[in-house]
MISEZA-485249 format. One record per residue (C-alpha): x, y, z. Coordinates in nm, 4 decimals, m for minus. Layout:
BEGIN
       xx       yy       zz
        X        Y        Z
...
This chain:
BEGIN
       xx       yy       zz
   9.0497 m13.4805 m14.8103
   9.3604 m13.3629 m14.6255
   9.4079 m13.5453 m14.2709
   9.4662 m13.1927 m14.1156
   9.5598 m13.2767 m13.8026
   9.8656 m13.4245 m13.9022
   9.9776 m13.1610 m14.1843
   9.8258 m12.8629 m13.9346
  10.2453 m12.7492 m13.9604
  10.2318 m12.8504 m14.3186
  10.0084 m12.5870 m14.4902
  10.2693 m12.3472 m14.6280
  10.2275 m12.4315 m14.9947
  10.3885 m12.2820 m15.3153
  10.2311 m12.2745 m15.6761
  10.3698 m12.2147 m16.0146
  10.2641 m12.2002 m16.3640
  10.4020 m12.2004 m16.6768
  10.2762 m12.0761 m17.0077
  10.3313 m12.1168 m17.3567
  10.3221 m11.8157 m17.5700
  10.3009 m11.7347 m17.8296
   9.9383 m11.9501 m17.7435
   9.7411 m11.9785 m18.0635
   9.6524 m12.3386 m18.0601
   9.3062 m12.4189 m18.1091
   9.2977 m12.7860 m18.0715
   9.3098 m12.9028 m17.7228
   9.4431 m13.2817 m17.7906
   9.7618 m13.0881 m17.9752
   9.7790 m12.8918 m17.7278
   9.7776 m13.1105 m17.4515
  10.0636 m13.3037 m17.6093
  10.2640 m13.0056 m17.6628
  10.2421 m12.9358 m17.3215
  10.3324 m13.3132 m17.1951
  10.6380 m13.2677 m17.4290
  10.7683 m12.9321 m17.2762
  10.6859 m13.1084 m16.8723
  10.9487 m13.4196 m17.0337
  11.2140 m13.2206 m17.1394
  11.2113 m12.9717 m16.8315
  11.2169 m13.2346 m16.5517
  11.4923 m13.4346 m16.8030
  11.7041 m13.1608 m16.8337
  11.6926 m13.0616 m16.4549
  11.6897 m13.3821 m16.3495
  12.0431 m13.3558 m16.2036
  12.0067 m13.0902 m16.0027
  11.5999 m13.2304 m15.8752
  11.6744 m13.5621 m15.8114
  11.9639 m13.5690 m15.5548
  11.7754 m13.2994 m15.3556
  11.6231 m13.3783 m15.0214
  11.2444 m13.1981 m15.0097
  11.0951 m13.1093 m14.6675
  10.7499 m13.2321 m14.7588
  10.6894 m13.2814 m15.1459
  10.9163 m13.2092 m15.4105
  10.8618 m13.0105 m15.7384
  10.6811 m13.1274 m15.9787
  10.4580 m13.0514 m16.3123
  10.1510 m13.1501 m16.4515
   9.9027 m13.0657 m16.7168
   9.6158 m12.8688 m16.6142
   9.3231 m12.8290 m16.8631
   9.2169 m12.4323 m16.9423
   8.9567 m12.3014 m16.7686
   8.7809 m11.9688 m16.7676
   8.9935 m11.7195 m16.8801
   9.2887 m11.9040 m16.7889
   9.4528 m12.1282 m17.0472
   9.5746 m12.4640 m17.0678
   9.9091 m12.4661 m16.9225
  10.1984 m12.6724 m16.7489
  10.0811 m12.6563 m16.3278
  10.2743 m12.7577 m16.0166
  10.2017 m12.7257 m15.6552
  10.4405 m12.8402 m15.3785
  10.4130 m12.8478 m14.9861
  10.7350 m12.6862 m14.7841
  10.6033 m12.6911 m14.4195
  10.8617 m12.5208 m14.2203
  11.1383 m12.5483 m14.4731
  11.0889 m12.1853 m14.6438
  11.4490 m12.2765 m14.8847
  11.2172 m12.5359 m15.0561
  11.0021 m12.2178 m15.1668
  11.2725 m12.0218 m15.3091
  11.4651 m12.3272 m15.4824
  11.1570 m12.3504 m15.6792
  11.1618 m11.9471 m15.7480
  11.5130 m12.0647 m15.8776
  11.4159 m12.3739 m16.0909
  11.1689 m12.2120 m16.2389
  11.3233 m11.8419 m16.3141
  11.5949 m12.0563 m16.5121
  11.2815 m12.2546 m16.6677
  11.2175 m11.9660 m16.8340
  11.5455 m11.8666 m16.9380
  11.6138 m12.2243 m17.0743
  11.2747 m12.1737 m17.2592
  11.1930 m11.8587 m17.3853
  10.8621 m11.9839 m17.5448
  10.7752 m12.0042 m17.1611
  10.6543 m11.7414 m16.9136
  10.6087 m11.8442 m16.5325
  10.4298 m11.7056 m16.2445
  10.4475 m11.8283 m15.9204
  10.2777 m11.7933 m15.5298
  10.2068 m11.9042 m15.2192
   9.9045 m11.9004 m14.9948
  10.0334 m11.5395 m14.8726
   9.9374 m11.4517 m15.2693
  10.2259 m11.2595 m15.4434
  10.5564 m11.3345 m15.2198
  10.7841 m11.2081 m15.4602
  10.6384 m10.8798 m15.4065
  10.6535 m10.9295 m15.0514
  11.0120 m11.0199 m15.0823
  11.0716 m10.6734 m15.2939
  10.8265 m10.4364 m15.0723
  11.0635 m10.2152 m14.9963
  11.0794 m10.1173 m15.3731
  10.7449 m10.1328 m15.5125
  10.5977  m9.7944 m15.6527
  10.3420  m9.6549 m15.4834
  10.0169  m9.7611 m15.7126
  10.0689 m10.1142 m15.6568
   9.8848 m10.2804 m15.3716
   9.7353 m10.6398 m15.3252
   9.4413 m10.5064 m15.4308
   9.5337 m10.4575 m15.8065
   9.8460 m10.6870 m15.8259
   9.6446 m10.9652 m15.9529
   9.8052 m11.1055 m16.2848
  10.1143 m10.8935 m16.2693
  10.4475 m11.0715 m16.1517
  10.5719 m11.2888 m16.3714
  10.9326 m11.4601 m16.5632
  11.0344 m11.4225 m16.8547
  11.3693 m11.4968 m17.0300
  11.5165 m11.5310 m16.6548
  11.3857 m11.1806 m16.5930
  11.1224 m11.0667 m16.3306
  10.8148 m10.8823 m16.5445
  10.5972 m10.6188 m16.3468
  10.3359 m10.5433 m16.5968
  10.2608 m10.1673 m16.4854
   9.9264  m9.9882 m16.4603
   9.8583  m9.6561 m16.6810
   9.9061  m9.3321 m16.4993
   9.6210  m9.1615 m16.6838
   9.3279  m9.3285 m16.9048
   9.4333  m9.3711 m17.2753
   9.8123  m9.2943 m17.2286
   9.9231  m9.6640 m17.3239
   9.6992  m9.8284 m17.4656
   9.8628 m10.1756 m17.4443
   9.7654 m10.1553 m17.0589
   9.4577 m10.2527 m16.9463
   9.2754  m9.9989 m16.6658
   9.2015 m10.2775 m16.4453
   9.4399 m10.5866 m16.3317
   9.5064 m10.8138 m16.6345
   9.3210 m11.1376 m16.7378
   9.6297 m11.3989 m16.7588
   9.5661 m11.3958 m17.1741
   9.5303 m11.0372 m17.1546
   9.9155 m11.0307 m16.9209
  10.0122 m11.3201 m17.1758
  10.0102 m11.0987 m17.5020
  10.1301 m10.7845 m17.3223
  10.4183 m10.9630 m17.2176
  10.4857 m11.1484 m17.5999
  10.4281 m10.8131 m17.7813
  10.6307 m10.5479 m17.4856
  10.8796 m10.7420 m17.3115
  11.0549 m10.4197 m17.2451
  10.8414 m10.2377 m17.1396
  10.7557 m10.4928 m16.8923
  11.0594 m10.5688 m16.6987
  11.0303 m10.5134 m16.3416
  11.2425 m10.2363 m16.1899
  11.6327 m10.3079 m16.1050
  11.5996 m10.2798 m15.7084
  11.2917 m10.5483 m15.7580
  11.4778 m10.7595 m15.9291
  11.7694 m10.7508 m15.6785
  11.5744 m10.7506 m15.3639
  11.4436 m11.1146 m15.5616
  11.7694 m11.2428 m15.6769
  11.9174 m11.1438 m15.3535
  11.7316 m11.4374 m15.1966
  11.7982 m11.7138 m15.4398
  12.1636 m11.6145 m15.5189
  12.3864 m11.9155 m15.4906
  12.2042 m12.1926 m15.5753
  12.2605 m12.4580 m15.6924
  12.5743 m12.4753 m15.5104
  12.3731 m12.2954 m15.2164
  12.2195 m12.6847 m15.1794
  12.5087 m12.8003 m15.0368
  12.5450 m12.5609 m14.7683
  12.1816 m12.6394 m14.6475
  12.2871 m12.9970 m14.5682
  12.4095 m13.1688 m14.2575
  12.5897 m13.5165 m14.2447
  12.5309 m13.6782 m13.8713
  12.6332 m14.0384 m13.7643
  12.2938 m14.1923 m13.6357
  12.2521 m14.5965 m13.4842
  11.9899 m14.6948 m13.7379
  11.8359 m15.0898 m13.7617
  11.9658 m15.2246 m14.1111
  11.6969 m15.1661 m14.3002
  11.6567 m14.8125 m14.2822
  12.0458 m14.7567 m14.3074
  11.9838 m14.9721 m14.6749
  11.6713 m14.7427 m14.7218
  11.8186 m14.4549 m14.6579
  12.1263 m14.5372 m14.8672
  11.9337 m14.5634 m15.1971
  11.6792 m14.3213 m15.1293
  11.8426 m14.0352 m14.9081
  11.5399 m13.8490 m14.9634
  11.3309 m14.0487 m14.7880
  11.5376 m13.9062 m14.4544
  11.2362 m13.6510 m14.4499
  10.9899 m13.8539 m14.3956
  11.1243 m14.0455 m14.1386
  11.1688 m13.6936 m13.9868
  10.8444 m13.5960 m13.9949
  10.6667 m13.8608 m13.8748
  10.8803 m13.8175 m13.5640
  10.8083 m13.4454 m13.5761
  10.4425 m13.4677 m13.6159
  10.3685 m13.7864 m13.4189
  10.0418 m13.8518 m13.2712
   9.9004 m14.1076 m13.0337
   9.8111 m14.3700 m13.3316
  10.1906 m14.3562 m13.4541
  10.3100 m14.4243 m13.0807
  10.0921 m14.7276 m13.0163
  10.2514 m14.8385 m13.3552
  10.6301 m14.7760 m13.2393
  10.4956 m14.9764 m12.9006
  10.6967 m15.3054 m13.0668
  10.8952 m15.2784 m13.3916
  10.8440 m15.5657 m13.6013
  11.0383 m15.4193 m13.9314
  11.2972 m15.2022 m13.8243
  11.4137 m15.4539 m13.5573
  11.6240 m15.2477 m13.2574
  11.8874 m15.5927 m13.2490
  12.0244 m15.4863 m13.5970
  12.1137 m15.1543 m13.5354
  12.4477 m15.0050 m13.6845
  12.5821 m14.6679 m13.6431
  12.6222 m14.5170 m14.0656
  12.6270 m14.1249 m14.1612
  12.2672 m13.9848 m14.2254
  12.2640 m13.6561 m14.4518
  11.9684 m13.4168 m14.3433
  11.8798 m13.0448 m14.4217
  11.9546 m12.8339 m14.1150
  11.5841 m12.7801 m14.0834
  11.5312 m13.1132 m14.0861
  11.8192 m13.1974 m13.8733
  11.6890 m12.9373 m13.6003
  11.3525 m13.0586 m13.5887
  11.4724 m13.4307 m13.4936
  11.7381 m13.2811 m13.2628
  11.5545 m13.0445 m13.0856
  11.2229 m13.2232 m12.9379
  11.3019 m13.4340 m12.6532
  11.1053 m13.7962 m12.6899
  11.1687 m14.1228 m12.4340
  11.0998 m14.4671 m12.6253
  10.8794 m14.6958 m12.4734
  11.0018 m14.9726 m12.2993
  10.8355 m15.2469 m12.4871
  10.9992 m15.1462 m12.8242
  11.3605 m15.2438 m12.7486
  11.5213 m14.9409 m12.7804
  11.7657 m14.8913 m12.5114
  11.9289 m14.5750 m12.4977
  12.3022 m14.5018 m12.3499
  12.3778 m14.2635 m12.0848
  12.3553 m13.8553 m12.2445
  12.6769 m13.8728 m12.1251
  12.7939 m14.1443 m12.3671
  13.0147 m14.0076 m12.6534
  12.7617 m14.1931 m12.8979
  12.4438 m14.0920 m12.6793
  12.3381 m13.8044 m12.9678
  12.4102 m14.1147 m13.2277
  12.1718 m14.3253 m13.0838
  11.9077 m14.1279 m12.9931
  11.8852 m13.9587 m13.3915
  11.8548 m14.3173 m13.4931
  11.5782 m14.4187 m13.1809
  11.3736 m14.1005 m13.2889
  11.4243 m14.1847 m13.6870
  11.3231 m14.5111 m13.6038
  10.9510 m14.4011 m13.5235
  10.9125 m14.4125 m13.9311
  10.7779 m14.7648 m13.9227
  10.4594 m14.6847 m13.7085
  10.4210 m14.3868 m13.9152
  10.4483 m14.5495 m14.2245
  10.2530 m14.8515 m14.1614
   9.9480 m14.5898 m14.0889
  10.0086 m14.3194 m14.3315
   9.9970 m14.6492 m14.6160
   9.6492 m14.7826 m14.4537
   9.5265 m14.4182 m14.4615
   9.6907 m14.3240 m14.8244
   9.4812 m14.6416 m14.9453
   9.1754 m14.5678 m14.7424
   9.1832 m14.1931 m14.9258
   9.2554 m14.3651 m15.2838
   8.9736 m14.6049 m15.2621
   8.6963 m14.3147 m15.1692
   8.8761 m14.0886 m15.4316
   8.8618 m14.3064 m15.6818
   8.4968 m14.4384 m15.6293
   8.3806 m14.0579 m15.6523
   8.5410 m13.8697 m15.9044
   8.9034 m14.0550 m15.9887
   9.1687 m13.7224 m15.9140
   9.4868 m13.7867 m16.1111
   9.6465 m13.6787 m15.7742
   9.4844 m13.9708 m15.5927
   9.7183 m14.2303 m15.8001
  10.0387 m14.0598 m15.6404
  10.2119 m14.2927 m15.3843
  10.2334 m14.1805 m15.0517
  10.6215 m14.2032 m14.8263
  10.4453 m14.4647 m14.6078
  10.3258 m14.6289 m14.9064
  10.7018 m14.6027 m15.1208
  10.8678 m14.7114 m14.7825
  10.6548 m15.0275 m14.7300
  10.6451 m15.0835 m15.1158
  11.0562 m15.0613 m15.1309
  11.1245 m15.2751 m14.7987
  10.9427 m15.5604 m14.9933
  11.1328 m15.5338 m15.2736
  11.4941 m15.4488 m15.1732
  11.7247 m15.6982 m15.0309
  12.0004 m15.5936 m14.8642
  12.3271 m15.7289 m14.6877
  12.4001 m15.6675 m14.3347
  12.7291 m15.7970 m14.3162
  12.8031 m15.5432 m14.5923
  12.7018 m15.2460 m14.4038
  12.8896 m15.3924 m14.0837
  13.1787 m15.3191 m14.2934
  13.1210 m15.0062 m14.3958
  13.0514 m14.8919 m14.0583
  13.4153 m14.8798 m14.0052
  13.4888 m14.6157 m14.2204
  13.2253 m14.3408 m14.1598
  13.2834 m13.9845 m14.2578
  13.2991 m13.7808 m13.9586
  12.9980 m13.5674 m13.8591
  12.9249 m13.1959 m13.9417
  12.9808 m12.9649 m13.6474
  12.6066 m12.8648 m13.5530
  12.7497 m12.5374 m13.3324
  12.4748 m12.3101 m13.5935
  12.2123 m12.4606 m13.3458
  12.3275 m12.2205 m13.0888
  12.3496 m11.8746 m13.2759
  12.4970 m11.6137 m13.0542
  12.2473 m11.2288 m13.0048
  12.5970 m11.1187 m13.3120
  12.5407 m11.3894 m13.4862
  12.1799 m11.4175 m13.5371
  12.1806 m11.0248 m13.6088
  12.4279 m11.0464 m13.8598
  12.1988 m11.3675 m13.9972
  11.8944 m11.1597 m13.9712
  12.0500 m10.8950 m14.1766
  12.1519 m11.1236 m14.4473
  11.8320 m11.2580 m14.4682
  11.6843 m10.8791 m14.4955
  11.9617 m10.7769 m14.8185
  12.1538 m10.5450 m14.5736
  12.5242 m10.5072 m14.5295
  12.7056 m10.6644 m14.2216
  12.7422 m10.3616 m13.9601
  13.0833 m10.3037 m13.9512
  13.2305 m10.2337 m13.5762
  13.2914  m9.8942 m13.4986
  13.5866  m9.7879 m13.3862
  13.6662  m9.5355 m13.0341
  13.7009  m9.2308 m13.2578
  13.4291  m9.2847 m13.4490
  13.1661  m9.3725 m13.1668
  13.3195  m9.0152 m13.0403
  13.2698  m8.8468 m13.3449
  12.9523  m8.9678 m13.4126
  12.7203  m8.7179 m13.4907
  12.3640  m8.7173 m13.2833
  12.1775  m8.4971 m13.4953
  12.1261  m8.7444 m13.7309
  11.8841  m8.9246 m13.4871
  11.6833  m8.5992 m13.4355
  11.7304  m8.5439 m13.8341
  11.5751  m8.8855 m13.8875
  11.2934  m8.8766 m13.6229
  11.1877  m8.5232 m13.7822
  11.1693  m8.7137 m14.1348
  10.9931  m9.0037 m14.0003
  10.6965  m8.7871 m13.8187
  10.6816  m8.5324 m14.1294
  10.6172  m8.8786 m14.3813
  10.2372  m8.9324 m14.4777
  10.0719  m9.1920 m14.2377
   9.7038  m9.3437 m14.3384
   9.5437  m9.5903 m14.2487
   9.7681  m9.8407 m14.4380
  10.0154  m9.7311 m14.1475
  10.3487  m9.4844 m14.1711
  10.5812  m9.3791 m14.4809
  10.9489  m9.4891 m14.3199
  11.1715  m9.2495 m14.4658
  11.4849  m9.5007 m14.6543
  11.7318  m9.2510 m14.6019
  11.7423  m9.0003 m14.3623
  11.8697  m8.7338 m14.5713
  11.6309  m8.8303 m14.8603
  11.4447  m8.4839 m14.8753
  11.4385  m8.1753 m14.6941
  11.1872  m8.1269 m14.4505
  10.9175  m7.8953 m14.4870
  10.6599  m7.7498 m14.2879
  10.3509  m7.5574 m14.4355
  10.2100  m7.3734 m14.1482
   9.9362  m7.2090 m14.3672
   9.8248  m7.5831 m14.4959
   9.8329  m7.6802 m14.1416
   9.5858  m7.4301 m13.9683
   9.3844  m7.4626 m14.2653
   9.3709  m7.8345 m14.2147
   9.2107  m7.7881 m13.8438
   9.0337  m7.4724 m13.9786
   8.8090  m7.7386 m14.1985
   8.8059  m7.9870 m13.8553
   8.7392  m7.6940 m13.5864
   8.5214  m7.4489 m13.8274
   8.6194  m7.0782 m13.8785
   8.9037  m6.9078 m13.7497
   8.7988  m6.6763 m13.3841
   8.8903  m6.3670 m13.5749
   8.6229  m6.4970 m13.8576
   8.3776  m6.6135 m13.5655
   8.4380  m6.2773 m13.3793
   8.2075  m6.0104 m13.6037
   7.8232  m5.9935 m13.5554
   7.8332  m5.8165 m13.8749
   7.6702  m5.9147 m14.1973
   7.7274  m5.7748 m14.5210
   7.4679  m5.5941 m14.7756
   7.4896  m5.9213 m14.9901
   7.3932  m6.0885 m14.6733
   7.0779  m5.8730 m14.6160
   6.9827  m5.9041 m14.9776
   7.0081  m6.3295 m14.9284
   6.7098  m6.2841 m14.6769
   6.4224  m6.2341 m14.8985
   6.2568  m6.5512 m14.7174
   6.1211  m6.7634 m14.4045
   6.3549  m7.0221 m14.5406
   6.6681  m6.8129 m14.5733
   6.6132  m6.6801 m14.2327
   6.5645  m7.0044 m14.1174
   6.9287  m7.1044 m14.2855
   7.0828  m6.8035 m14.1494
   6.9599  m6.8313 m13.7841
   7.1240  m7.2391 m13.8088
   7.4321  m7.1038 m13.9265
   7.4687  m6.8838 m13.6451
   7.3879  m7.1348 m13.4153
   7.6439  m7.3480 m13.5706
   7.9304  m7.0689 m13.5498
   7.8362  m7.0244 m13.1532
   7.8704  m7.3555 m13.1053
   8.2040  m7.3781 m13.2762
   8.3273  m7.0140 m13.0966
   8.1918  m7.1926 m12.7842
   8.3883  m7.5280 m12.8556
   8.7102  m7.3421 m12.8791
   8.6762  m7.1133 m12.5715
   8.6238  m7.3743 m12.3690
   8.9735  m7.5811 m12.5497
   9.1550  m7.2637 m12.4276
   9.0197  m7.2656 m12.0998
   9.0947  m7.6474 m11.9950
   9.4390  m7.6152 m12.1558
   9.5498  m7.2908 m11.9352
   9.3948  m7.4803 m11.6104
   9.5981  m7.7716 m11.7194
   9.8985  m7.5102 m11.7360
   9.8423  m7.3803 m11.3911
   9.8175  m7.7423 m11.2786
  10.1304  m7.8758 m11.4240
  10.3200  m7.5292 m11.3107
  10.2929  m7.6571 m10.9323
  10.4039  m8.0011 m11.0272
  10.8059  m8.1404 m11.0785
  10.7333  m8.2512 m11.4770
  10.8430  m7.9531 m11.6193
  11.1669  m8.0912 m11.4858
  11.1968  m8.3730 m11.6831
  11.2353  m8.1794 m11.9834
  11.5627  m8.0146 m12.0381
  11.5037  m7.6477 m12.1954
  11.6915  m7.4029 m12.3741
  11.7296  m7.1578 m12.0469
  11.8839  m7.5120 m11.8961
  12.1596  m7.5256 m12.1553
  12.2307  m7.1607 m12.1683
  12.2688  m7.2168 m11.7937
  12.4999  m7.4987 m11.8010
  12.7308  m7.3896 m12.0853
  12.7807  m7.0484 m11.8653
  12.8376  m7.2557 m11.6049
  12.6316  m7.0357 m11.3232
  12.4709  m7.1140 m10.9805
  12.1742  m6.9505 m10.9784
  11.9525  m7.2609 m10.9508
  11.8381  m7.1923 m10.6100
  11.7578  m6.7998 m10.6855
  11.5368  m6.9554 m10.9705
  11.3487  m7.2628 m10.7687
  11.2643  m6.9962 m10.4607
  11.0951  m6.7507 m10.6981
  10.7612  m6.9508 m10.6965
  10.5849  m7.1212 m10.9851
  10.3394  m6.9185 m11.0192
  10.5915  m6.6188 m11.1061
  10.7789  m6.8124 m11.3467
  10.7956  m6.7828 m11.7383
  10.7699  m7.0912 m11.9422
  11.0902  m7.1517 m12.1418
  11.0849  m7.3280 m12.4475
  11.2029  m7.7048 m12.4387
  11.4797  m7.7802 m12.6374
  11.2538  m8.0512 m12.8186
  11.5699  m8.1691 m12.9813
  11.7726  m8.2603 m12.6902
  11.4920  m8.3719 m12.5325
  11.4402  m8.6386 m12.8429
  11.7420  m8.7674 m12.8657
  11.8189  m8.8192 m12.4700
  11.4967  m9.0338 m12.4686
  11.5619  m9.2666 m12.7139
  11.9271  m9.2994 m12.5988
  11.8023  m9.4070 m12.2437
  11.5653  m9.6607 m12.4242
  11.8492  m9.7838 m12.6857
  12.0724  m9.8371 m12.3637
  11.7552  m9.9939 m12.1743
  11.7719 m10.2806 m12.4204
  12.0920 m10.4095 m12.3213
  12.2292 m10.4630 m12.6789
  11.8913 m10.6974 m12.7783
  11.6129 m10.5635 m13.0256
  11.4110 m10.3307 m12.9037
  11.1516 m10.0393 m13.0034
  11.4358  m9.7693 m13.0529
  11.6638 m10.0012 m13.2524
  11.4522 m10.1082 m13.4749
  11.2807  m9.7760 m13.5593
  11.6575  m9.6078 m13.6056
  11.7780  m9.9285 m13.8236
  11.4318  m9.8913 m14.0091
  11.5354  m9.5361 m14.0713
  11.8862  m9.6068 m14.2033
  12.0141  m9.5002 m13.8549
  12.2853  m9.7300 m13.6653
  12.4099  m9.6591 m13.2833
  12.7585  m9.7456 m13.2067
  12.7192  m9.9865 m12.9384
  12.6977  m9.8891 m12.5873
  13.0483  m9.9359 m12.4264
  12.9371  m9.7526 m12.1270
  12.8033 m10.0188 m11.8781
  12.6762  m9.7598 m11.5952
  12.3041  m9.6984 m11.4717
  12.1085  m9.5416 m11.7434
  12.0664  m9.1361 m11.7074
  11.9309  m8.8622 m11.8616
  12.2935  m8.7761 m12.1079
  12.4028  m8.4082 m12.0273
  12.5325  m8.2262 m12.3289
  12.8868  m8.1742 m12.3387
């Protein structure tokens, strides 16, 4: 049983399996060692880029896992990332180039969302594919992302099953069609785009930072820089049992403290920096000034140095857990040694020198600059674009903010509305220009003919035809006929009375000032003539005046201007719908009260 209290932020977990095709053993002992074999060689071979690596929670790792159902022995790992979502897509990485180191393997991998990679790629997926039949789909081969695709009609391909795949059944398409198979090139890049650069993208997620550490941890942490995370996050997910523990420090003693150079992640690094905490007076730690050039120093080492508490209960609670797991049903997993457990274990056993580390002290590398804490609104939308596979936004210039062209918005807004919505939500349209836009005005009235009943001019006529006279040969058909009619008065009665409340609504509005909010066509014809008959117009009454059509264009894109500018250059609703659309506004270099824009 998980203690969930303290892994409530720790639940984000990724799984991956790897098969072995082409799969015709019978013997499960031969098997099993084949398998053992294969998990050797892959976490020998990729060993060099594993081991210096500095997990969030639990690192990657394989293990045999028995067949069961109709899912066959195979190699089976499962690792915890918490809040570190790199750790996910490093493993996409180590285990896409699994497969293309081992072509006798094929690898699928998720995460308690389900199928992430098609998440990732959403944007490109064709339209049959949903989560409900995506089951036993996605998975590597060769280095390559597989989509095994569903049959457009019955009895077309008869390789592909109707329904979503058993994994034997996905197994043997993908040995015998690996063509066929391969998953489309947008999918592939929308994928890629996200693990592009590793390994050497490992680097970049690191930060070095000088911390005032007691000597043991600074010896710790110098043969086992890994172990940085979990002195991390038992400060970040402290409770009241690992305070009382930190109360006095009896290992890491505060008197021995030395200031050495720490390498975190930056997610790491952010969680320590960014919680506030105040030691407790009784456990020696005496903190500088926040003025003091060496204040941040000191307090990275004071919060790092909350590891002891944690790991003198996370050991009594690993070995409380291993005793009842063993004494019920003996889980290979309940053998694996917990951080609090390796920590204790390796203090024991390592001696260390503190003169030695004295020394070294002397000759620190300096720190990383941590200024990526404090992303500016630019900066954080150029990171969020990244992130999302789109091009940097390059700055407009003064004749092209003049030049640029405001029918596109209206052009886009048209495509968006005339996309099909259901109740899966709307169609965005990924390029405004994708399609022309058509309107079938015979579809439409049809459409509201089937929701309304029969057009008035069908409703109108009393009239029944000879066939119709002929039908009533019965009680029962008269019966029939006399509903119907009741039916089509209802419907002719329905409508009359929609025609009625909308022209009382028109006579309302016509005495009110909302017909001048909208700017219409007689407006513009006005202003580009340049007249100054406004007066003549407003003293002729309401109730004498003919409604002019609203230029519904104008109208649009003066709206959504006055909410782009409302935002102030932060996201907002008309931002994000125009970026959604392929649509970007030059920035607002006009600083004045929002208005209704006039057309020039």
């Amino acid at each position: 049983m998980e203690d969930n209290t303290k892994l409530a932020t720790m639940e984000d977990t990724v799984e991956y399996h790897l098969f072995l095709i082409p799969d015709e053993l019978r013997d499960p002992e031969k098997h099993k060692e084949i398998l053992q074999k294969y998990i050797e060689r892959i976490m020998t071979q990729f060993a060099p880029m594993l081991a210096p690596y500095i997990w969030q929670n639990q690192p990657f790792n394989l293990r045999y896992k028995p067949g069961k159902g109709n899912v066959p022995a195979h190699m089976f790992g499962v690792t915890k990332f918490g809040d570190n979502i790199e750790d996910e897509w490093f493993i996409v990485y180590i285990v896409k180039q699994i497969t293309k180191e081992f072509p006798e393997l094929v690898a699928r991998i998720e995460d308690n969302d389900g199928e992430f990679l098609l998440i990732e790629a959403a944007d490109f997926l064709p339209k049959w594919l949903d989560p409900d039949n995506s089951a036993n789909r996605v998975f590597f081969q060769r280095g390559e992302l597989c989509l095994i695709p569903a049959p457009r009609k019955p009895g077309t391909m008869s390789w592909l099953p109707t329904t979503p795949p058993t994994v034997p059944q996905a197994l043997n398409i993908i040995s015998t069609h690996p063509e066929e198979i391969l998953a489309s090139e947008s999918i592939r890049a929308a994928v890629n785009r996200r693990i592009r650069g590793y390994p050497e993208k490992i680097q970049a997620s690191l930060h070095r930072a000088h911390c005032f550490l007691p000597a043991s941890i600074v010896a710790l942490l110098k043969q086992h820089p890994r172990l940085v995370a979990a002195g991390v996050q038992a400060f970040y997910l402290r409770d009241p049992i690992d305070l009382r523990a930190c109360r006095v420090f009896k290992t890491f003693l505060p008197e021995t403290r030395i200031m050495t150079s720490v390498t975190f992640t930056k997610c790491l690094y952010a969680q320590l920096v960014q919680q506030r905490f105040v030691p407790d007076r009784r456990s020696g730690y005496k903190m500088p000034p926040p003025s003091h050039p060496q204040y941040r120093a000191h307090e990275l080492g004071m919060k790092l140095g909350l590891i002891e508490g944690s790991a003198q209960y996370q050991a009594r609670l690993e070995m409380a857990k291993n005793y009842f797991q063993l004494s019920v049903n003996r889980p290979e997993s309940c053998l694996a040694m917990s951080p609090g457990e390796e920590i204790l274990t390796l203090l024991q056993t390592m001696p260390f020198d503190i003169e030695e580390l004295k020394k070294e002290e002397a000759n620190l590398p300096p720190e990383d600059d941590d200024q990526w804490l404090d992303l500016s609104p630019d900066q954080l939308d150029q990171l969020l674009q990244e992130v999302a596979g789109k091009k940097e936004a390059e700055p407009t210039s003064k004749k092209e903010e003049q030049n640029y062209d405001l029918n596109q918005v209206s052009e886009s807004m048209k495509a968006f509305i005339s996309k099909v919505s259901t109740h899966k939500g709307a169609e965005l349209p990924r390029e405004p220009s994708e399609a022309p836009i058509t309107f079938d005005a015979d579809s439409f009235l049809n459409y509201f003919d089937k929701i309304l009943g029969p057009s008035p001019h069908e409703s109108d006529s009393d009239d029944l035809d000879e066939e119709d006279f002929e039908c009533l040969d019965s009680d029962d058909d008269l019966d029939l006929k006399t509903e119907a009619a009741g039916e089509e008065a209802s419907v002719k009665g329905t409508l009359n009375n929609l025609k009625s409340y909308m022209a009382q609504m028109d006579r309302e509005l016509a005495y009110t000032s909302i017909g001048k909010s909208f700017t219409t066509q007689k407006q513009m014809e006005s202003l580009s003539q340049t007249t100054n008959n406004n007066s003549d117009e407003e003293d002729s009454g309401a109730g004498g005046s003919v409604m002019t059509p609203v230029d519904v264009d104008l109208n649009l894109v003066s709206n959504i201007l006055e909410s782009y500018s409302s935002q102030a250059g932060l996201a907002g609703p008309a931002s994000n719908l125009l970026q959604s659309m392929g649509v970007q506004l030059p920035d607002n270099s006009d600083h004045r009260p929002t208005s209704k824009p006039t057309q020039d």
